[in-house]
Structures are given as structure tokens and as C-alpha cells.
C-alpha positions as CSV (number, residue, x, y, z in Angstrom):
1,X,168.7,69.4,-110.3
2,X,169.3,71.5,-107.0
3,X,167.6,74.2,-106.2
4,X,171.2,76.4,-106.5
5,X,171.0,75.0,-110.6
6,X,167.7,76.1,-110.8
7,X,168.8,79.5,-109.7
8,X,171.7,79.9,-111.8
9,X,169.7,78.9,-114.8
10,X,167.3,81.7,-114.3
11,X,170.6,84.3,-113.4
12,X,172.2,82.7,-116.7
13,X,168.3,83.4,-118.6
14,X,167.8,86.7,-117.2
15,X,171.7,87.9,-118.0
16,X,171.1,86.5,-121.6
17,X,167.9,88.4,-121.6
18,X,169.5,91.6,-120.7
19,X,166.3,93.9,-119.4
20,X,166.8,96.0,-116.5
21,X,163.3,95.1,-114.8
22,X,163.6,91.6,-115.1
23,X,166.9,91.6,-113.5
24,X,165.4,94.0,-110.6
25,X,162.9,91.3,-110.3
26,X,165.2,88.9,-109.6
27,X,167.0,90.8,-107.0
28,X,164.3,90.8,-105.3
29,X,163.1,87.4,-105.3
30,X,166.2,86.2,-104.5
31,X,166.6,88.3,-101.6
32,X,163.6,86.3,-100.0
33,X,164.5,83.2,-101.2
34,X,165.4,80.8,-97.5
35,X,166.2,78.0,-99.7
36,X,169.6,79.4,-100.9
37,X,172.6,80.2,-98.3
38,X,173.6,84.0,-97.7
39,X,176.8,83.2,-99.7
40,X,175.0,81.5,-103.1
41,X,172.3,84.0,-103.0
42,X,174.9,86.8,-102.8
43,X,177.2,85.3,-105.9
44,X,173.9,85.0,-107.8
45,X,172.9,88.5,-106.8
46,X,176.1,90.1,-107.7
47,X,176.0,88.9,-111.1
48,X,172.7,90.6,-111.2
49,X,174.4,93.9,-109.8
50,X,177.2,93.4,-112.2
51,X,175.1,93.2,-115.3
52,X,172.8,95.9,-114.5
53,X,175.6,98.3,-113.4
54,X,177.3,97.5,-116.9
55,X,174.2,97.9,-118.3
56,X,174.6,101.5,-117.3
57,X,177.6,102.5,-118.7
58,X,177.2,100.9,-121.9
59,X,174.0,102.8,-122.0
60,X,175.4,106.3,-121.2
61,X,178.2,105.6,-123.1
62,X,175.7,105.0,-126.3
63,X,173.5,108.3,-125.3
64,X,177.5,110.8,-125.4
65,X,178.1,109.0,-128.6
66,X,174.8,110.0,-129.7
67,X,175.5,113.4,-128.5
68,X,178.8,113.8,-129.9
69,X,177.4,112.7,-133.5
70,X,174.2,115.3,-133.6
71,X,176.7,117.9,-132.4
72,X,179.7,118.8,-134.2
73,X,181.5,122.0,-133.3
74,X,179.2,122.7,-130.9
75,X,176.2,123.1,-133.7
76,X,173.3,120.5,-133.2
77,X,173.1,119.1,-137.1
């Protein structure tokens, strides 16, 4: 297995995984990693971007849903 399938396993792993700081991690380590080229360690790194920026919205999304269901007409319940 190359090094490249190696990597994508842990992207795929860490995606499934779905924790913030874990995907951070990763980011990082694969920003130092000399064994991948600048255009596999940026797919792989995008993925990560993608994921944690979705990550985001769904969150927020979940916290106004939240909101709007402890406050109806204006009143917290």
C-alpha cells in the first residue's frame, strides 16, 4: 500500500469519526508531511476543510433549532 493509501485511509477514518480535534490534528500533520506532493496533500486537506466547515453549519444550524424550540413567541418556555 502507498503511502498516498495510507493517507486517505486515515482522511476516510478521521471523516467517519467526525471530531473537530482530530480532524485539526490531521491538518496539521499533513501539512508537514514531505512524503506526499503539494497537490495530494491539498486534496486530502480539503476534505478535512470541507468536513470541519460542514461541521459548523450543521452545528449552528442544531443550536437556532434549539433556540427556536425553547422560545416560542418570543417567551423562553
Amino acid at each position: 500500500m502507498s503511502h498516498l493509501d495510507e493517507v486517505i485511509k486515515r482522511v476516510d477514518a478521521t471523516l467517519e469519526e467526525s471530531v473537530i480535534a482530530h480532524m485539526n490534528e490531521l491538518l496539521i500533520e499533513l501539512s508537514d508531511d514531505a512524503e506526499l506532493s503539494r497537490e495530494e496533500r491539498y486534496t486530502q486537506q480539503q476534505r478535512l476543510r470541507t468536513a470541519i466547515s460542514h461541521h459548523g453549519k450543521h452545528h449552528k444550524e442544531e443550536l437556532e433549532a434549539r433556540q427556536e424550540h425553547l422560545t416560542r413567541g418570543g417567551v423562553i418556555l
